[in-house]
C-alpha positions as CSV (number, residue, x, y, z in Angstrom):
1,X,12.6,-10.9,11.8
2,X,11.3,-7.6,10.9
3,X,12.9,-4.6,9.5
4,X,12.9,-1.1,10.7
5,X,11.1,0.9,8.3
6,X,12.3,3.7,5.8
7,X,15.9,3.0,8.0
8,X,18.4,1.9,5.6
9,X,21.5,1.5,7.9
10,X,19.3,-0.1,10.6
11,X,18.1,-2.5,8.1
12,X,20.9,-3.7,6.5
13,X,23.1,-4.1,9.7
14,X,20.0,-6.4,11.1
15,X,20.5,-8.4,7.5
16,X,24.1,-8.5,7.5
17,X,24.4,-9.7,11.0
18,X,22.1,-12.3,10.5
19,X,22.6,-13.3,6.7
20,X,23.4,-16.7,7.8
21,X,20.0,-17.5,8.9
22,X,18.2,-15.4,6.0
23,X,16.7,-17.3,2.4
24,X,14.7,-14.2,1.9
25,X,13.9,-10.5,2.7
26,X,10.4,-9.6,1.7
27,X,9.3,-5.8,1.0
28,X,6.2,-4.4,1.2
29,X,7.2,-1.0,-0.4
30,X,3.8,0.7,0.8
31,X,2.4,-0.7,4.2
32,X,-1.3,-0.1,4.6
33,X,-0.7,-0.9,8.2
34,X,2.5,1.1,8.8
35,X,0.6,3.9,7.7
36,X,0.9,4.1,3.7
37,X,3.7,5.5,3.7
38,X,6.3,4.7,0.3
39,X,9.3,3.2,0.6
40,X,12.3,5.3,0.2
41,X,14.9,4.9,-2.5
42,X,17.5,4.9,0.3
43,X,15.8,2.0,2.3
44,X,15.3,0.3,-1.2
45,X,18.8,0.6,-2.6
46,X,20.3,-0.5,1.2
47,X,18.2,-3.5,1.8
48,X,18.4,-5.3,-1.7
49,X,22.1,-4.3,-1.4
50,X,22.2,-6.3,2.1
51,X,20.0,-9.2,0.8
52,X,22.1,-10.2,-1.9
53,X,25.6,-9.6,-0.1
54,X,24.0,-12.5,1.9
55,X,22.6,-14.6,-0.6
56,X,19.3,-13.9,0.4
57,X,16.5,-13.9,-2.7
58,X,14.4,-10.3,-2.8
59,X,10.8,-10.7,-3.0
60,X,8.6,-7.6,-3.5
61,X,5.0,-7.9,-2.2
62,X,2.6,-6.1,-5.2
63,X,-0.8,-7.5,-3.9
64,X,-1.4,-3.8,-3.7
65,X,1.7,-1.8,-4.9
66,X,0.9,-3.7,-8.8
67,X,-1.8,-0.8,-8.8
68,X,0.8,1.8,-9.0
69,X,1.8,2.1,-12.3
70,X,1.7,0.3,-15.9
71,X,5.0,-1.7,-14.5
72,X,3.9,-2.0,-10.8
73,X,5.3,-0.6,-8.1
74,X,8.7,-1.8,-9.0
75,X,8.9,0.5,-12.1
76,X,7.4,2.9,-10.1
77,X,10.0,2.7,-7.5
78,X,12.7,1.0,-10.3
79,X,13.6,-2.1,-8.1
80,X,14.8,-5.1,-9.7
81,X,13.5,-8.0,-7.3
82,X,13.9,-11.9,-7.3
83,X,10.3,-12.5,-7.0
84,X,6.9,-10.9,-7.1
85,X,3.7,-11.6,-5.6
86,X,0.8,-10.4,-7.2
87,X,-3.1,-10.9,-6.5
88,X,-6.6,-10.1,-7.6
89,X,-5.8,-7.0,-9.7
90,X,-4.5,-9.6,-12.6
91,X,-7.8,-11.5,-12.5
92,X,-10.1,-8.5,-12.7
93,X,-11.0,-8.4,-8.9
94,X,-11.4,-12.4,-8.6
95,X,-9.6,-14.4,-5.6
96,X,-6.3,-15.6,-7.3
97,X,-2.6,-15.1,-6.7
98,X,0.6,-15.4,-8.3
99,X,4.5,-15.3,-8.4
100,X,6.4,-14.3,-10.8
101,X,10.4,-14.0,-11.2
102,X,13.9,-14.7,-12.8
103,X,14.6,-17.3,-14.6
104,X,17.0,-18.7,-12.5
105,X,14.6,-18.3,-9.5
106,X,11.6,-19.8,-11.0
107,X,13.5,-22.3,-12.3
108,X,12.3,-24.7,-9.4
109,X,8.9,-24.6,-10.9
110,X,9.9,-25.8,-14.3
111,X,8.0,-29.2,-15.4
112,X,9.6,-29.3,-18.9
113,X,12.5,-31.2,-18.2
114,X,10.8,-33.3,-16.1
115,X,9.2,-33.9,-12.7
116,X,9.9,-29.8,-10.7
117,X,11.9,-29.8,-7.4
118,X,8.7,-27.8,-6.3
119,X,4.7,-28.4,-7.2
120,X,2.8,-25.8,-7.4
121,X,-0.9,-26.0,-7.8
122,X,-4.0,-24.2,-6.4
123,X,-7.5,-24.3,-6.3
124,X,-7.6,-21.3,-8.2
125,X,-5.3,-22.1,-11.1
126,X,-6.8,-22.0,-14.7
127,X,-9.7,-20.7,-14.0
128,X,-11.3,-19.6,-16.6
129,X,-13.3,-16.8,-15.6
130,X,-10.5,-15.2,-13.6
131,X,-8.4,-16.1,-16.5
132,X,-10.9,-13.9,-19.0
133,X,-11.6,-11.2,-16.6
134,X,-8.2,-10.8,-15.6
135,X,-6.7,-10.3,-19.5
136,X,-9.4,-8.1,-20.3
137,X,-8.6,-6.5,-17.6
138,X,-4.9,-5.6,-18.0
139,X,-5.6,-4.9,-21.4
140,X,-8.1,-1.9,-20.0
141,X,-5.4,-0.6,-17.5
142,X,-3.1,1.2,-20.6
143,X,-0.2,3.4,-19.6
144,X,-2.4,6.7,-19.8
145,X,-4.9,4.8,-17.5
146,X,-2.9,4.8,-15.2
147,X,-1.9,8.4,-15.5
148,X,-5.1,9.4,-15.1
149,X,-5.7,7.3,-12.2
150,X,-2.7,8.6,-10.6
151,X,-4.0,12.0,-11.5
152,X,-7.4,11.5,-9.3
153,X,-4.9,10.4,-6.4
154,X,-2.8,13.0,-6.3
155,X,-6.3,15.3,-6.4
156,X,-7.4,13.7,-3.7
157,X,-4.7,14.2,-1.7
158,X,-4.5,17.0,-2.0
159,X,-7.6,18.2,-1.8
160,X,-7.9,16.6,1.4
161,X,-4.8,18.0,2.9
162,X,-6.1,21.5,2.0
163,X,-9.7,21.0,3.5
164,X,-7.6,19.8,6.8
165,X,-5.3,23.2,6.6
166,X,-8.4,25.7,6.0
167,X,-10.0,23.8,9.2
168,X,-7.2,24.3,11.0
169,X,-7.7,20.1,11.9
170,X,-4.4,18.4,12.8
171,X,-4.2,15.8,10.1
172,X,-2.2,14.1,6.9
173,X,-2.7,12.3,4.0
174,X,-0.5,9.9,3.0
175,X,-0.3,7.7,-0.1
176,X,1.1,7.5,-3.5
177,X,-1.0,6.4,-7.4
178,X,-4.6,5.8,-6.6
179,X,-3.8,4.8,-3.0
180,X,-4.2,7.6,0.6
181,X,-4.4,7.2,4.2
182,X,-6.1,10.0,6.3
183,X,-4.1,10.3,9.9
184,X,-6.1,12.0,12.7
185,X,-3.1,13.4,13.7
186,X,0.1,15.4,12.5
187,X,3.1,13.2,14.1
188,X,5.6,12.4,11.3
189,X,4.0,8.7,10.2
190,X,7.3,6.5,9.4
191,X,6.0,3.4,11.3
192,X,3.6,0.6,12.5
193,X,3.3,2.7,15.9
194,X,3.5,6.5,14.7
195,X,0.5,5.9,12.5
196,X,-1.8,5.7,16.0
197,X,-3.7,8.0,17.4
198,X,-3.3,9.2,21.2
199,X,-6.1,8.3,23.3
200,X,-4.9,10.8,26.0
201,X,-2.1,10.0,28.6
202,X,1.0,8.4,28.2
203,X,1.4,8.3,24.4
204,X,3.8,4.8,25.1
205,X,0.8,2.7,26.5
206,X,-2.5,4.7,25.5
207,X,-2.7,4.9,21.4
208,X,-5.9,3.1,19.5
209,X,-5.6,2.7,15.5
210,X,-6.8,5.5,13.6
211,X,-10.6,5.3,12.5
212,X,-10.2,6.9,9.0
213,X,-8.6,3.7,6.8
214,X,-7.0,3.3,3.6
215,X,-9.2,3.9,0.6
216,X,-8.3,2.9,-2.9
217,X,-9.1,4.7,-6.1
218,X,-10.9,3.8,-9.3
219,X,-11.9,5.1,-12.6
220,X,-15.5,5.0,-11.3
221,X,-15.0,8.2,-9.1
222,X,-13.8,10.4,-12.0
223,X,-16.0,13.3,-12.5
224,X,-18.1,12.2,-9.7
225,X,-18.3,13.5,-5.6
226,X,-16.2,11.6,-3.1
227,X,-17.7,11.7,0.6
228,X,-15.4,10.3,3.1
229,X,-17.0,9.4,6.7
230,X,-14.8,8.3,9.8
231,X,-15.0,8.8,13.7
232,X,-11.5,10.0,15.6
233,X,-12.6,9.0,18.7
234,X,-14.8,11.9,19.3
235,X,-12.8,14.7,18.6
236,X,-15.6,17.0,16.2
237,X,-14.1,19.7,13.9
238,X,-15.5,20.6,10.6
239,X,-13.0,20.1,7.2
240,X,-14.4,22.1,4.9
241,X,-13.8,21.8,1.1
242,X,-15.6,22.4,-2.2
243,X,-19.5,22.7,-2.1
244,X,-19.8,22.4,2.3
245,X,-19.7,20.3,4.8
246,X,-20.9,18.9,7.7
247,X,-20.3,16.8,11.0
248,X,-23.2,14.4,12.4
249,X,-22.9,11.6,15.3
250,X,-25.2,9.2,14.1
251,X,-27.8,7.8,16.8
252,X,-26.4,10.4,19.3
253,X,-22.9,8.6,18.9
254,X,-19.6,10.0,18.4
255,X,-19.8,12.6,15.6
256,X,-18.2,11.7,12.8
257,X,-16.5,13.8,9.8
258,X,-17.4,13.9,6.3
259,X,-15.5,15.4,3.5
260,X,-17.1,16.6,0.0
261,X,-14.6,17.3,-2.7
């Protein structure tokens, strides 16, 4: 089943009520696709509070979230979950994935007493150049490394939102760390369907997905421009910021938006 969204008391009475069918609440505690918008600490504290009335395990999805912070999301947002999933970010940007947890949750993976309740094995596992790359790499992603990746998010962001405000263009940014979503549009974003864009009409049966995607940080872009291209469906304004700007429709298509900061 899934959970309404940054709505603590909604959430945890759909958990409660059906804690009898529940071995697991997962959290995502920034969606890309709900619009990139954090998790509150309200929503946070109420759901793991629900889950583990129930006896339901907490697993907290960090294939993206991990990036926030020295300790992850999780010390980022200080929640205390069962499990974790983690991804590419702790092999240096090659395909592997892990889990990680309490003792007592992991515990099913444990060969040293013997044959494991559960076997887990993986194409993937001990390799040794995502193995290599991935050490090296979380030895390179320090605690002020982070701060100052953090640093060139909030920037961002708020450069952005200030280009969109002198343009007068309806728009957000949304995000947290190293991570922002641009929304054509200015409707509070708290959802899967508030992060689309009207294509005229009844807004209940005519939105399409916004054009502009997530984008993702790195220390590459310090010091350096960042141009940021995207079509809305048409709709040409200029966002000005920094050293100019400019709107072109490729091929005599739809014009599309760049940003220089």
């Amino acid at each position: 089943m899934v959970l309404p969204f940054n709505q603590p008391e909604a959430a945890a009475r759909i958990i409660r009520s059906h804690g009898s069918r529940l071995a697991a609440v997962l959290i995502d505690l920034m969606p890309i696709y709900t619009g990139c918008v954090p998790a509150t600490r309200d929503f946070l504290t109420a759901v793991t509070a629900a889950a583990r009335a129930v006896g339901a395990v907490v697993i907290l999805d960090e294939v993206i979230s991990f990036r926030l912070g020295y300790r992850g999301g999780q010390g980022v947002f200080d929640i205390d979950p069962d499990l974790t999933t983690l991804a590419k970010i702790i092999g240096g940007g090659f395909p592997v994935g892990a889990v990680a947890g309490k003792e007592a949750v992991m515990a099913v993976f444990d060969h040293r007493k013997g044959k494991p309740p559960v076997a887990a094995s993986g194409t993937f596992t001990a390799n040794m150049v995502t193995m290599t790359a991935g050490r090296i790499g979380m030895e390179l992603l320090t605690e002020e490394a982070f701060d100052r990746l953090n640093a060139l998010g909030d920037r961002v962001r708020e450069s952005l939102a200030q280009a969109m405000r002198n343009s007068g263009y309806p728009g957000q940014i949304t995000g947290h760390g190293s991570i922002f979503k641009i929304h054509t549009h200015d409707r509070p974003v708290n959802d899967y369907r508030r992060r689309l864009v009207d294509a005229g009409g009844d807004r209940r049966s005519r939105r399409t997905p916004a054009r502009l995607v997530a984008a993702r940080l790195s220390h590459q872009h310090e010091g350096q421009r960042l141009s940021i291209d995207g079509d809305d469906g048409g709709r040409a304004r200029r966002l000005r910021h920094g050293h100019g700007d400019r709107a072109v429709g490729p091929g005599g298509g739809a014009p599309q938006r760049r940003l220089t900061l």
